[in-house]
N, C-alpha and C positions, 0 to 999 in steps of 0.2 A: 415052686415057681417055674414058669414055662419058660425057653429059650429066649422068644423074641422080647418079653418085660426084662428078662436077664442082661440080654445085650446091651437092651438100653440104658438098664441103670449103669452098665460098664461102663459104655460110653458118654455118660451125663458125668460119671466119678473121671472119669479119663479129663474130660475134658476142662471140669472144675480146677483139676491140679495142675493141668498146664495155664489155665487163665489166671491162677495164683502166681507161675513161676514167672508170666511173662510181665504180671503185674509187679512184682517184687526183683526182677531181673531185668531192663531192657538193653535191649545191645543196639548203638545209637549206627545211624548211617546218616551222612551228609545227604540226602536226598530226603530225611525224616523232615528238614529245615523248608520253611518257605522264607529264602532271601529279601530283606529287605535293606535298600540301603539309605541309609541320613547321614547331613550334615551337622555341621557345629558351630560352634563361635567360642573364640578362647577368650578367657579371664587370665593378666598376668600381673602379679605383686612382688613389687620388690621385694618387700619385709621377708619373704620364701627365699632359705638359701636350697635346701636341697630335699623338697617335699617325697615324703616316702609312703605316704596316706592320707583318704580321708573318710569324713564324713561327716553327718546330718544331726545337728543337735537343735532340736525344734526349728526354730529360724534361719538359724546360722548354719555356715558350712565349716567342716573343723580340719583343719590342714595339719598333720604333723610332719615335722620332720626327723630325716633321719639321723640314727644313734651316733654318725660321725661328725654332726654339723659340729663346731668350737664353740666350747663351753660357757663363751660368755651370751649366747645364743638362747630366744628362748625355744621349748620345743613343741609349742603347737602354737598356730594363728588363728582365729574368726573372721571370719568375713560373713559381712552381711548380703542375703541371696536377694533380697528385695531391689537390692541398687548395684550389688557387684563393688563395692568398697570395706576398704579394711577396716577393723573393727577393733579387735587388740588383738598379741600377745598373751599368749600362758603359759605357764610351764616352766621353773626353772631347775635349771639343773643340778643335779648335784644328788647324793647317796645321802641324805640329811632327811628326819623327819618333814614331807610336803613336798617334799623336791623328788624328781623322777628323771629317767637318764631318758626314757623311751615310750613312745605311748599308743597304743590300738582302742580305738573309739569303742565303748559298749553302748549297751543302748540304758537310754535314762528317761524317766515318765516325767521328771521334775521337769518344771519348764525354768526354773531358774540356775539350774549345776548340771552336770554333765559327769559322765564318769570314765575314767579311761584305764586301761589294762597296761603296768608298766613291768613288762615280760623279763627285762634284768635285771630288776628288786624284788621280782615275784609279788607283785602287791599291786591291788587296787589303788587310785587317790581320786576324788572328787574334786571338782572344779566348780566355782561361782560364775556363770555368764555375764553377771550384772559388776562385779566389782573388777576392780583393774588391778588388783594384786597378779603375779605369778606365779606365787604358791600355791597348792591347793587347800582346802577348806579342812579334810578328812584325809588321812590314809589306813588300808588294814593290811599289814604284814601276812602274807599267808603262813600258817602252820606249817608242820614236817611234813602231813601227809599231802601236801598240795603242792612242794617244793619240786616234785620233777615234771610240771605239769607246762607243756609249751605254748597251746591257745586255751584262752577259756573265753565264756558268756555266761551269761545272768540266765538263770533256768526260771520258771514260769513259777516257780512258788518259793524265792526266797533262798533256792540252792543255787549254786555253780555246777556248771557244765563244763568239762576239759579236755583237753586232749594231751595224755602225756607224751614226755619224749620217747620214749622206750617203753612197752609194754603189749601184753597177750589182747587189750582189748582197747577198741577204738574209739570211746569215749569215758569218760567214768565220771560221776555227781556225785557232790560234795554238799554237808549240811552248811550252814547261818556261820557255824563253827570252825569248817573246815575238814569235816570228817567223813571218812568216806564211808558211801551209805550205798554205791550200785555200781557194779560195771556193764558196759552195753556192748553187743557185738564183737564176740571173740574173734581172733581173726583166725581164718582156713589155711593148711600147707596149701601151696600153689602148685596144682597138677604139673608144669614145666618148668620149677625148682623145688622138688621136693626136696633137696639137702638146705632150704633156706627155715630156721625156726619161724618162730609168730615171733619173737622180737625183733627179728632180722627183718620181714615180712614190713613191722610196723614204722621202719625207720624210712624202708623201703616206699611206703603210699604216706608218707609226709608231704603236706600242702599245709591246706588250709581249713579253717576250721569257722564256721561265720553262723551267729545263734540272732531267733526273732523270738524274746519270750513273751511278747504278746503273741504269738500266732503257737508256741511250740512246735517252732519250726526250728532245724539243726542241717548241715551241710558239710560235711569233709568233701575235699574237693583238691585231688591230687595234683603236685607241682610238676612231674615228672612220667606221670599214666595217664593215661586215659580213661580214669575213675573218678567217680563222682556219685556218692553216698547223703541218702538224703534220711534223716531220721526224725519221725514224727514221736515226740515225747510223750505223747496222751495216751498212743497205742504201743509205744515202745517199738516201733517198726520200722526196720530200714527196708529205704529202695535204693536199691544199684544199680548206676548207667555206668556200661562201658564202651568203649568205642569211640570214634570210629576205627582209629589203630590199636588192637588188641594186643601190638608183641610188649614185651618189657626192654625198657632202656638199657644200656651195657652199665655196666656201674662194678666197684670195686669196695667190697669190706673191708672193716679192720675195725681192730679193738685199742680201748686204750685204759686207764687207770678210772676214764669217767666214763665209760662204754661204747659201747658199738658206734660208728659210722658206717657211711654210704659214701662214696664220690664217683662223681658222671661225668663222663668224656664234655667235654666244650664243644660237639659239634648234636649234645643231646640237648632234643628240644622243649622249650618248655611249655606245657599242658594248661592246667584251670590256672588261672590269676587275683580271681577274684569275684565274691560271689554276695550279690545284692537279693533284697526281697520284698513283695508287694502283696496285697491281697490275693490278688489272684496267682502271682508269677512268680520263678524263680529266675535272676537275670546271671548268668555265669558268664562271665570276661573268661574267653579262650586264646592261649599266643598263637602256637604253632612256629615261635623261632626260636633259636637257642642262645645260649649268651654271647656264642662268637660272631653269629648274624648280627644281633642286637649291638658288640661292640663296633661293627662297621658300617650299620645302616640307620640304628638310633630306634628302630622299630621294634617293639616288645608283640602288642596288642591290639589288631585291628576288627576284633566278629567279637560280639555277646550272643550267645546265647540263650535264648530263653524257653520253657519247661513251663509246666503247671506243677503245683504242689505234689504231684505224683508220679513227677519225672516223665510225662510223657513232651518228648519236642514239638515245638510249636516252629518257631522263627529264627531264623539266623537273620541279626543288626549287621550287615555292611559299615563298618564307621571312616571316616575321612579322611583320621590319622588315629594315629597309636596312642593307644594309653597303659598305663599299669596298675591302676586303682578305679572301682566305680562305687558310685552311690546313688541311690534312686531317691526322687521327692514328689513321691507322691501327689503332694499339695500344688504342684506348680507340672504334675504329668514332664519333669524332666531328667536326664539322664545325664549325672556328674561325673569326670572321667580325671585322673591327673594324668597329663599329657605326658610325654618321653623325649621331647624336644631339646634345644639347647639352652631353652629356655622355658623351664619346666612350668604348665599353670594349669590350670582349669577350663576343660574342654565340654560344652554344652550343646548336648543333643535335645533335640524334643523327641520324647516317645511316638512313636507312629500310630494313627489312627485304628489301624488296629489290632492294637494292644488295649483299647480302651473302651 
């Protein structure tokens, strides 16, 4: 083979492997963003004492609250999005078959129940939309192998998708059964703490974890980095955004009889918040304040931004005021936000023209 075919195949090889690395790695810069900014109009209910979530169960919007509200309390509300009125209560509390202390919305195909993730029973329960009870309809206790598992979602065929609390790898699936059947993405010693292990590491990029199993689409989405892992279940392939601040937060370990922690100064800020999805788009709620800003200013949450399915940045949303949860509906092209106010509700943006 002659020099100048030699070269070129080097550099065609050369260059394939970097358009892999930058496709499967991007390092975000706030100028990737083209700013836009929208308004809103708030939604406020009384029957909400102290909303900690929500989200979209076909028609309705599903408010939970949080795990402190008092017990005679229920723990999630409906509100109807057609008119912006309340609809009922569900959820009651208590450690009892049906009853749930806490709940995180999954996604449900049924158009009449809904299902929700009740994270300090480790178990599932189903909800009926149509009836007025507040119990739920189904619950399924997770097995032993599922018990240290901290987020999960519904996987695109019938399995669970998790993120444990402690572990060498950052997702792991679960059968019908509850049995483990795969781990994804071990995690890397970190070139500028190499004395931290991969458990230390995984306690360390804890956020959030948010699943579409109609799209087999998955998101880890750090509370404390500036990481943000996007995992497509079909090809088993993660992409990582990092940036646009690459250093790590100051933070302090220890162990204890039930394992490892992390604790982070009060002046460390917080990173992804929350992270919604569309056909086309990935929409990540970013803070940039910490909790000692947030106790003096009330402000958690004010830029989404938004990615296509393959992490590349598209737009930075300017919002109006602060939120700390979002949900997207498609159906109505708008953008649900729970507010951070002193009077916490439902904050409604319209998606921008073009997004759409």
């Amino acid at each position: 083979m002659n020099k100048p075919i030699l070269a070129l195949l080097l550099f065609v090889l050369v260059s394939c492997e970097k358009e892999t690395e930058d496709v499967n790695h991007r390092i975000i810069k706030m100028e990737d963003f083209k700013e836009i900014s929208i308004t809103s109009e708030k939604h406020y209910f009384e029957e909400v004492i102290n909303p900690t979530g929500i989200g979209i169960v076909h028609d309705k919007l599903l408010i939970t609250e949080a795990w402190r509200v008092p017990e005679e309390h229920p723990r999630m509300h409906l509100v109807n999005i057609s008119n912006w009125t309340y609809d009922k209560p569900k959820g009651k509390y208590g450690q009892g078959p049906l009853e749930i202390t806490d709940a995180d919305v999954l996604y449900s195909s049924d158009g009449n129940s809904f299902w929700i993730y009740n994270m300090n029973r480790r178990k599932l329960a189903q909800f009926s939309i149509q009836d007025t009870s507040l119990l739920a309809t189904k619950d399924w206790k997770f097995p032993e192998p599922m018990m240290d598992l901290w987020f999960l979602e519904f996987g695109p065929n019938g399995h669970y998708l998790g993120v444990p609390r402690e572990s060498e790898f950052k997702i792991q699936e679960f059968d019908s059964n509850g049995n483990l059947v795969a781990n994804y993405g071990e995690f890397e010693i970190l070139e500028e703490r190499p004395d931290l292990t991969k458990l230390q590491i995984s306690l360390l990029m804890r956020g959030w974890f948010e699943g579409d199993p109609k799209r087999g689409l998955y998101v880890r989405a750090c509370l404390h980095t500036d990481l943000l892992e996007i995992f497509h279940y079909k090809t088993k392939e993660f992409i990582t955004l990092t940036g646009p601040d690459n250093s790590l937060p100051e933070f302090e370990y220890s162990e204890s009889k039930f394992g490892g922690s992390i604790e982070y100064d009060w002046n460390v800020t917080y990173k992804y918040r929350d992270i919604a999805f569309t056909d086309n788009y990935i929409f990540a709620l970013y803070a940039g304040h910490g909790q000692q800003d947030f106790n003096k200013t009330g402000i958690m949450a004010e830029q989404i931004w938004v990615f296509d399915h393959k992490g590349k940045p598209l737009w930075n949303l300017k919002l109006d005021r602060s939120i700390i949860q979002i949900a997207v509906n498609e159906a109505t092209n708008e953008i649900y936000g729970l507010t951070t106010d002193e009077d916490p509700g439902i904050a409604v943006f319209k998606i921008p023209d073009e997004l759409l």
